[in-house]
C-alpha positions in Angstrom: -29.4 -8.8 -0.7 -31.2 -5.4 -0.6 -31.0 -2.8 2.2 -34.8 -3.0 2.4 -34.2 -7.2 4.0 -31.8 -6.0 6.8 -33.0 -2.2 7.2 -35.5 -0.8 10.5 -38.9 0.0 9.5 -39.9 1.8 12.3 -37.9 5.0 11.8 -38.3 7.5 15.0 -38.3 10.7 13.5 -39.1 14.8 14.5 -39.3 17.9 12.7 -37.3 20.9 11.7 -39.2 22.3 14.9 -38.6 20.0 17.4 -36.2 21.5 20.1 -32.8 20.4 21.2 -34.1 19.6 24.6 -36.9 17.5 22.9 -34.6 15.7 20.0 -31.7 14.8 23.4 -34.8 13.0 25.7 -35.8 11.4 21.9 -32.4 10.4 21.8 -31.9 9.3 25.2 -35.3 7.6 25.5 -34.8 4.9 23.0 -31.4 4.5 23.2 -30.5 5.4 19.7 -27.6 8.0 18.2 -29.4 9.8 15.3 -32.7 11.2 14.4 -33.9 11.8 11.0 -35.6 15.0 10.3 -39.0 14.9 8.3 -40.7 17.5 6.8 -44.2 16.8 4.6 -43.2 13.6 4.6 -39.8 14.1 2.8 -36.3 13.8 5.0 -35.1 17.5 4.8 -32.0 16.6 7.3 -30.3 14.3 10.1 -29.5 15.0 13.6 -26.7 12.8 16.2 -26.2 12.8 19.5 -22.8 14.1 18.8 -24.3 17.2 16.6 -26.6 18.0 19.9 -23.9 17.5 22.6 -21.6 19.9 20.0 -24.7 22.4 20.2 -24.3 22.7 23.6 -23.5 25.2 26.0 -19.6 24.9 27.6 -19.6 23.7 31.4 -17.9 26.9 31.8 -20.8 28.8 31.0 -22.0 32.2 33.1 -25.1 31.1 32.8 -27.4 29.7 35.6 -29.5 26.6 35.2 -33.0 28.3 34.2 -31.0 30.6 31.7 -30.0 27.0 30.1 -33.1 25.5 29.9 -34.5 28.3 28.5 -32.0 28.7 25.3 -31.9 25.0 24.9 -35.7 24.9 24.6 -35.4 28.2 22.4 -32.7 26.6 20.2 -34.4 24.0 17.1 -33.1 20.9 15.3 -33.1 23.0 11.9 -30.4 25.0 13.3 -28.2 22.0 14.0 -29.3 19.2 12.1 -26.8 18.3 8.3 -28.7 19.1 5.5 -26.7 17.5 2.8 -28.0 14.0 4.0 -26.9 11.5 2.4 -29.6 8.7 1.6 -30.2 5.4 -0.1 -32.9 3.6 -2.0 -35.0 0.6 -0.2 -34.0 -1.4 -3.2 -30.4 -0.8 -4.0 -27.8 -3.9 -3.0 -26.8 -3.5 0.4 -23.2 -3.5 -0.8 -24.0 -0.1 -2.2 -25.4 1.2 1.3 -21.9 0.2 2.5 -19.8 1.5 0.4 -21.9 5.0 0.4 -21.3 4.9 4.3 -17.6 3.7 4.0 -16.9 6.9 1.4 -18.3 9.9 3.1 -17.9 8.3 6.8 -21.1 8.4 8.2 -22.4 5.8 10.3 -26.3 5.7 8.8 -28.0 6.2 6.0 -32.2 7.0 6.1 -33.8 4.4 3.3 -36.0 6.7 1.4 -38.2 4.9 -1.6 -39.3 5.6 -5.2 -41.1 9.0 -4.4 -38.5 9.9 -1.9 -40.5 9.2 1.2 -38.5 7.7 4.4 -39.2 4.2 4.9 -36.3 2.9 7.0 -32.6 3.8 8.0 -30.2 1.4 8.2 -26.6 1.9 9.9 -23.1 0.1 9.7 -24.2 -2.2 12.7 -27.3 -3.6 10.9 -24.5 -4.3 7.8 -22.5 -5.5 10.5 -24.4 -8.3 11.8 -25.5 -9.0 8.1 -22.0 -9.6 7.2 -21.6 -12.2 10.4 -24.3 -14.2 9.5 -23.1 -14.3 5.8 -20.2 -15.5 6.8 -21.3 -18.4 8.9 -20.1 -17.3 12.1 -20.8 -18.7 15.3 -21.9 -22.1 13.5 -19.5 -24.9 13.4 -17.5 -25.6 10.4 -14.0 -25.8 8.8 -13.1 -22.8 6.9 -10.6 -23.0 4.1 -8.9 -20.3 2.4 -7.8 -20.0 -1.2 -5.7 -17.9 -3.0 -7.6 -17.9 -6.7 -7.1 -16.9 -10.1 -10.2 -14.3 -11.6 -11.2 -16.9 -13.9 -14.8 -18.3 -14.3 -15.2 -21.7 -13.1 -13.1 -21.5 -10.3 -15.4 -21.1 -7.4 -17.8 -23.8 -9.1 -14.6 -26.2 -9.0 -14.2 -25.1 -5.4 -17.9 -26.0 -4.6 -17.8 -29.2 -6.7 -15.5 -30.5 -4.7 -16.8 -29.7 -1.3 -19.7 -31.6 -1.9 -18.6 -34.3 -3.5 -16.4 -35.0 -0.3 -19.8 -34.7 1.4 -19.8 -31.3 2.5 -22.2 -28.8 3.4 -21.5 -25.3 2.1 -22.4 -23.3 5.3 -21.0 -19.8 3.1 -18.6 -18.8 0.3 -17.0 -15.1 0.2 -14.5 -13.4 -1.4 -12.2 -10.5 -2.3 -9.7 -9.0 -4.6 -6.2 -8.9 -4.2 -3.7 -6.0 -5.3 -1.9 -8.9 -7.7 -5.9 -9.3 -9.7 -6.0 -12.9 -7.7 -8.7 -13.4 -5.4 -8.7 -14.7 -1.7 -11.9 -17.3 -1.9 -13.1 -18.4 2.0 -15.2 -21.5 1.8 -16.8 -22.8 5.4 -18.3 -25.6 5.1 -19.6 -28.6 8.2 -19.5 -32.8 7.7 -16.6 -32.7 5.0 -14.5 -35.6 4.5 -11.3 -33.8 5.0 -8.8 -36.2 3.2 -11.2 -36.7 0.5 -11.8 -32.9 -0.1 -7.8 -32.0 0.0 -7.0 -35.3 -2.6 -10.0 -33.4 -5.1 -8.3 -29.8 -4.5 -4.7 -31.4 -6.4 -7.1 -31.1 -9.4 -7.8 -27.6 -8.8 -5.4 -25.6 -10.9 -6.7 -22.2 -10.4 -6.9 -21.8 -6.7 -3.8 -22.5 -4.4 -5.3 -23.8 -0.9 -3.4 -21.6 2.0 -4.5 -22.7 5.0 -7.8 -24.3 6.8 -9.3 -23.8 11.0 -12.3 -24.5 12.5 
């Protein structure tokens, strides 16, 4: 899967102009945490709620009300937004997108394409709710957990034998262990449970650990 299938299109962005009291009713407006910030068509840096809020003036400020407004007005987005923005390409795996995010701790990344123009964003809750649907969740099934040796075949085996006890696969995952095993979830619906654990004796590379709906 590619972060252009689960990314938004329809990016809000401003300028390098737009002012902190304009970029905070952006913000506010549509209920969103970060803005991109586009110059000539080219992302040039990246704004948060949390950059603006850190921008602004202490409650124990001296200052009266029209003072406020008038130095938040005064103040611009170039002069808070992160520069070093950290992006990623429309067609990169989204696994990439998520690891980029995971490493520096950032919570988005803007989607830029060949040319470097901004074409999307996507953020950790769009991988999020990727991830849950990948995995099945929410629809009914048996999930069954293996412990697996990093050998080829041994998924297929897994598979084989899922189906031939009349399964559906509803989704497969899986992840490295510290020992160079591999913990293998299969979930699957309509399995002949018997039948499926009898076929597993004959699988030699994965050790079945434990199975819930």
């Amino acid at each position: 899967m590619l972060v252009k299938d689960v990314m938004t299109k329809k990016v809000i962005t401003i300028t390098p102009e737009t002012s902190f009291s304009e970029a905070m009713n952006i913000l506010r407006m549509n209920k969103i945490r970060r803005l991109p910030v586009v110059k000539d068509g080219k992302i040039v840096g990246i704004v948060t709620e949390k950059d603006l809020l850190r921008a602004s003036p202490s409650s124990a400020t001296t200052l009266d009300i029209w003072e406020l407004n008038y130095l938040l007005n005064k103040l611009k987005v170039e002069e808070i937004m992160t520069k070093d923005v950290k992006t990623v390409k429309e067609d990169e795996p989204l696994e990439d997108a998520a690891y980029i995010m995971s490493k520096n701790k950032i919570g988005a990344l803007p989607v830029i394409n060949e040319e470097g123009e901004l074409v999307g964003i996507i953020t950790e809750t769009d991988i999020f709710k990727t991830f849950v649907k990948m995995l099945g969740a929410g629809r009914k099934g048996i999930r069954y957990t293996f412990e697996a040796e990093d050998e080829p075949g041994v998924i297929y085996n897994i598979s084989k034998y899922a189906t031939d006890a009349g399964a559906n696969i509803i989704a497969i995952s899986s992840y490295p262990l510290d020992n160079g095993k591999y913990i293998v979830v299969v979930k699957i619906e309509n399995v002949d449970h018997n039948k499926f654990l009898e076929y597993l004796k004959n699988c030699k590379k994965a050790k079945l650990l434990y199975f819930n709906e």
